[in-house]
N, C-alpha and C positions, 0 to 999 in steps of 0.2 A: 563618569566614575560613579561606583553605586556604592554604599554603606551601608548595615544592615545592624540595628541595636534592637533588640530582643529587651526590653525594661522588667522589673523585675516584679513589679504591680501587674496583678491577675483578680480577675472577678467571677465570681465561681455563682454567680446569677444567671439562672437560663432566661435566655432573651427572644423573645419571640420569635419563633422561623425557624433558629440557630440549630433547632436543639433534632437530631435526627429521631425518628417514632421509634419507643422500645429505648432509648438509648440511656434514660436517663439527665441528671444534669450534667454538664461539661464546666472545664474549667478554661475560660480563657487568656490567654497572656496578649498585652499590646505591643504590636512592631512598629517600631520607627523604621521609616525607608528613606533615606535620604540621596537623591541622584545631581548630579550636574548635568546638563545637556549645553551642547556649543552650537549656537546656530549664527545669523548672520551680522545679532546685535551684541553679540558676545555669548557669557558663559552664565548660565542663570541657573540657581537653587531652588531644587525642589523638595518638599518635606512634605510624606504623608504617614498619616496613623490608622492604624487600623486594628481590629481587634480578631485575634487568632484562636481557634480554640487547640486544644491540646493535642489533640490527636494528627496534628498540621504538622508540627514542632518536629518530633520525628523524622519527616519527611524535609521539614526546610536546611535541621544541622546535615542531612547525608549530602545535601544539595552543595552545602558549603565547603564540608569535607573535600568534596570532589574536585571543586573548585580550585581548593587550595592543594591539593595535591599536582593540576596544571599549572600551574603558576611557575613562572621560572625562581629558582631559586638566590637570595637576596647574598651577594659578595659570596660565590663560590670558591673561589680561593682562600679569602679571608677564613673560610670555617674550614676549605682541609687544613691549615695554618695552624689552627688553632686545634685540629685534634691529631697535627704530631705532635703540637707543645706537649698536649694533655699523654701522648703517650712517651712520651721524655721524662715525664715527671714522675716521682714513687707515687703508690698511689695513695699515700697519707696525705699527701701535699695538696691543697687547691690551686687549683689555675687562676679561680677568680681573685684570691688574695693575693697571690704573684703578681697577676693584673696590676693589684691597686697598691702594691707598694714599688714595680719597679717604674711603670708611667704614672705616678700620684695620680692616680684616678679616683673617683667614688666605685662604693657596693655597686651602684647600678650601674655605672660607664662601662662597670668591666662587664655584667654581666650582659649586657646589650651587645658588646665587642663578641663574646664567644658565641652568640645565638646569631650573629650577622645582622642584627636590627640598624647598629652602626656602624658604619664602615673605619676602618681602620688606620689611620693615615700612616705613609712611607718612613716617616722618623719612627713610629712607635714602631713599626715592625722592626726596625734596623735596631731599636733600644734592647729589641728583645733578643734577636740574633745575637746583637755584642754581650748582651746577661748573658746567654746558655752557649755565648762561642761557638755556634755553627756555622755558616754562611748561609746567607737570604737565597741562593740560587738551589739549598735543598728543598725549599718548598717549591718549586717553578716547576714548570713540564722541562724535561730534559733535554735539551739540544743538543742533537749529533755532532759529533767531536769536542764538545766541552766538560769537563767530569772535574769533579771539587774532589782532593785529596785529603789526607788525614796524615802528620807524620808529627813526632817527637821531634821539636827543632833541636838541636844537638848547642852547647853552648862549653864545651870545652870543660866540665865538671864530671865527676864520679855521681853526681848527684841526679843530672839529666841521663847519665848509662842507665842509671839502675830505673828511671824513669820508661826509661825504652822496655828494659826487660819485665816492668811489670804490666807494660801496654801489653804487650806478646802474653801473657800469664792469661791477663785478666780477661784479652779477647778470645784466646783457646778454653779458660775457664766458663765462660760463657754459652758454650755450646754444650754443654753437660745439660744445660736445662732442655733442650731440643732431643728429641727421640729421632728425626729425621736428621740429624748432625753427621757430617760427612769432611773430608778433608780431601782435595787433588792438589798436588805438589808437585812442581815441574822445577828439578833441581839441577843447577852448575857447581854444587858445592853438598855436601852431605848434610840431611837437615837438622838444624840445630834444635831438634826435639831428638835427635838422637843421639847429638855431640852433647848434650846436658846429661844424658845417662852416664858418661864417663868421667870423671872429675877432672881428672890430673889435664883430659883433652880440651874439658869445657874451661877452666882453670887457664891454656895458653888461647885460644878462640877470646875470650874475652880479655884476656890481657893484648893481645894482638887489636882487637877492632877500639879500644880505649883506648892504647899509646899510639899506635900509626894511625890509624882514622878518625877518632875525635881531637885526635891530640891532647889528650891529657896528661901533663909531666907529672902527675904526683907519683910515681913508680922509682926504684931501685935505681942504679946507674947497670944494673943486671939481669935477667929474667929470675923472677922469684915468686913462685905460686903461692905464698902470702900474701904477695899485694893484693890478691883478688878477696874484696870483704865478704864474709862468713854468710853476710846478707843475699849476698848476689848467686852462692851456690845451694843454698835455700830454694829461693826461687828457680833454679835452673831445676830442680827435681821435682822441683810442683811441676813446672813446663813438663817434663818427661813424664809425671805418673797424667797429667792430664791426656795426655796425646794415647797412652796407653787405651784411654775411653773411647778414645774418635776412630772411627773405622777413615782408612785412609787409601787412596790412589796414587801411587808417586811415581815418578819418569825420571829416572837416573840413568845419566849419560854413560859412555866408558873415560870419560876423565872426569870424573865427579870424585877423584882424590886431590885433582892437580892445586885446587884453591888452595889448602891447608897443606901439603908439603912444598908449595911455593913461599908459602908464610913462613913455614919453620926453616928454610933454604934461606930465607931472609934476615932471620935471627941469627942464623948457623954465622952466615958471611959477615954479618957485623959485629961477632963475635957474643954474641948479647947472652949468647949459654955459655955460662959461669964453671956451670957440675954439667959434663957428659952426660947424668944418669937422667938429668930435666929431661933430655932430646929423647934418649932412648926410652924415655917411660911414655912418653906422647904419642911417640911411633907404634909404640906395644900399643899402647890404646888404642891404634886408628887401627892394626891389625883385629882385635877384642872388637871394635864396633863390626867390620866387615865380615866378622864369624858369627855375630848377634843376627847380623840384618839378614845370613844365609840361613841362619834357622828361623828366623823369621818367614822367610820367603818359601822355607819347604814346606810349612803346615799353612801357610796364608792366615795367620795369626800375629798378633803382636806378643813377645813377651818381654816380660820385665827385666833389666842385665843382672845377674847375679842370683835370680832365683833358681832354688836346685830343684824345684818343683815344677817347673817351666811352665805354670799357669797360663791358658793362650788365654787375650784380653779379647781388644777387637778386631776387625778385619784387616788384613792388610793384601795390599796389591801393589806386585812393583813391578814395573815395566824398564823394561831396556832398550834405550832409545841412541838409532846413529844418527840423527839429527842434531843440528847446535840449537840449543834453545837459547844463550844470551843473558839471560839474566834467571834470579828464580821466581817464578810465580804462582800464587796459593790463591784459591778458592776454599771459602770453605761456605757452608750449606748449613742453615737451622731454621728451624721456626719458620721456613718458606722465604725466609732470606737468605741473600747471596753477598759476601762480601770478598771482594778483590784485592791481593796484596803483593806489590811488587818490590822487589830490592833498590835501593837509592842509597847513591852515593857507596859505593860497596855493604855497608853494613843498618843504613835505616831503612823503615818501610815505608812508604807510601801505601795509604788505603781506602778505597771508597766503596758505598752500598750504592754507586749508581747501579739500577737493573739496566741501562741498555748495554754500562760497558762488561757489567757481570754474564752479560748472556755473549757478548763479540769476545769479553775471554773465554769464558767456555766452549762457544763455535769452538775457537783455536786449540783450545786445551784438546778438546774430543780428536780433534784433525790430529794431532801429534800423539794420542792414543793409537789411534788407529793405525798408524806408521811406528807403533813400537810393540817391541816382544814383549810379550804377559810371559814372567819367568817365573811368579810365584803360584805353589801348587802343581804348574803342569811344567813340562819342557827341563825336565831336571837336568838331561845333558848339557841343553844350552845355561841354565844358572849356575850350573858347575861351572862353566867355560870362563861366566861372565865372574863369578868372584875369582877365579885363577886368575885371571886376567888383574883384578884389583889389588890381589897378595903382590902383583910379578910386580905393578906401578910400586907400590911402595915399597919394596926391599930395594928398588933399584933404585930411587931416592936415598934409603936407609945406607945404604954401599958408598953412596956419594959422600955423604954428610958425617958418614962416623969411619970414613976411611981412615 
């Protein structure tokens, strides 16, 4: 092992020999060298001094430079660890003072931790994980077939609903910052960036996944679009004018009404519509969304429900697909990241930024592109065919239920 100290004493005396012809005096600094060598009597200390003139100096830092540039680098893990923390954090905040107040450490332990001088023991990374609620396996290299989810555990409150809906806000909101921001939607049910445009429809959709799926009794012994708080359809219109910004790819089946006239077929039989006019105004709405998303689809624009200016926003692409796709699944794209979101439990999401399982959904996603009809823009006979087809699903429901 070698050492090399550079002292900070220099002697600026030209020494005999030293001094090159023409060159003037020099100034020299003295090196300490210090090496260990291991031979058969063990390990023995060597220390010499010697004196450098300046014009060396130059030449010895590039030497080191270089050096240290080979060197394997000290806890590589430890420091990418340490700069997703750093990119987790606003950036008013320090890392290092996080450091030292959530594992009581000193100024210097932390800053030793972030430079990887110290290695990091297994409890403090766990300390850290459990502060910022992530799990330890997002830092890890990614193991085929293991992927960490993200979901709004559901606890049977109006309180965790509204929790849900402003996950969904604040993660479509977020993609406004990205200029590459993109959205593929591969829907069994009409997407609820577009049943938010409607009130009276988003109004029964959220009254239905709160009473029957989280089960929460705080509601009517009746259907009554009151109970849905003033809060909740607030937010349902941010969700709508957000989605308006995202240029979108979407795969809608030919039963992609059946979810939501099975729900209100639900209510109907349990008698839970009180006033006729409930049903027949939800129905008119799901008619009003299917005549939105056709003019949508003719100019491959998004526009806003109810403007008489029809302002197009962003792209839109909808495809029609005879395939069962199962459940719904969303990508969406910004910033060069990918995050993946699947339906659970009928109405929560599950969602992760692994890249390897955001690139196996997209394989898929593109596979079942490619196996469907692009109707907006071109193939206007066939998008005529295909809303005919969605008016005919829902009158023939509507016949049923208001016979």
């Amino acid at each position: 092992m070698h050492v090399l100290v550079l002292s900070c004493r220099r002697d600026v005396q030209v020494r005999k020999g030293a001094t090159p012809q023409g060159c003037g005096a020099l100034t020299f600094y003295k090196l300490s060298h210090f090496f260990i060598n291991q031979n058969a009597s063990g390990h023995q200390l060597h220390f010499v001094q010697k004196w450098v003139p300046s014009l060396h100096i130059s030449c010895i830092f590039r030497k080191l430079r270089t050096m240290k540039d080979t060197l394997p680098q000290e806890n590589p893990y430890q420091l990418d660890f340490i700069g997703r923390l750093k990119g987790m954090l606003p950036a008013h905040i320090s890392l290092a003072d996080q450091l030292i107040d959530i594992l009581n450490i000193s100024q210097d332990s932390a800053y030793r931790r972030i430079r990887g001088e110290t290695a990091m023991s297994i409890d403090e990374a766990i300390t850290l994980c459990n502060h910022y609620k992530i799990p330890i396996a997002y830092f890890t290299d990614e193991i085929k077939g293991l992927v960490n989810f993200r979901y709004v555990a559901p606890d049977g409150t109006k309180a965790s609903f509204i929790k849900h809906i402003e996950m969904i806000y604040k993660s479509s909101d977020e993609l406004l910052n990205h200029e590459d921001r993109r959205i593929q939607y591969s829907a069994i049910d009409t997407p609820l960036f577009l049943q938010f445009a409607f009130e009276p429809l988003a109004k029964f959709k959220m009254h239905f996944w709160m009473r029957e799926i989280e089960g929460i009794d705080d509601f009517k012994p009746h259907y009554d679009p009151n109970d849905i708080d003033r809060e909740l359809v607030t937010l349902a219109n941010k969700i709508h004018d957000v989605y308006l910004m995202i240029p979108s790819d979407e795969i809608w089946p030919d039963d992609i009404m059946h979810t939501t006239l099975k729900q209100l077929h639900y209510y109907h039989e349990a008698d839970y519509f009180k006033k006729k006019e409930d049903l027949e105004e939800i129905i008119a709405q799901l008619n009003h969304l299917i005549d939105h998303t056709e003019a949508m689809a003719s100019i491959s624009r998004k526009l806003k429900y109810g403007d008489r200016l029809k302002q197009p926003y962003q792209e839109f692409n909808l495809y029609q697909s005879d395939v069962l796709l199962g459940n719904n699944t969303v990508l969406t794209f910004g910033g060069g990241k990918t995050t993946s979101y699947i339906s659970h439990m009928t109405f929560s999401i599950l969602s992760t930024n692994s890249a390897r399982y955001a690139s196996e959904t997209e394989a898929w996603m593109k596979s079942i592109l490619n196996k469907s009809n692009l109707i907006s823009g071109i193939s206007e006979k066939n998008r005529s065919k295909y809303f005919r087809h969605l008016r005919k699903v829902v009158e023939i429901a509507r016949e049923k239920m208001l016979a």
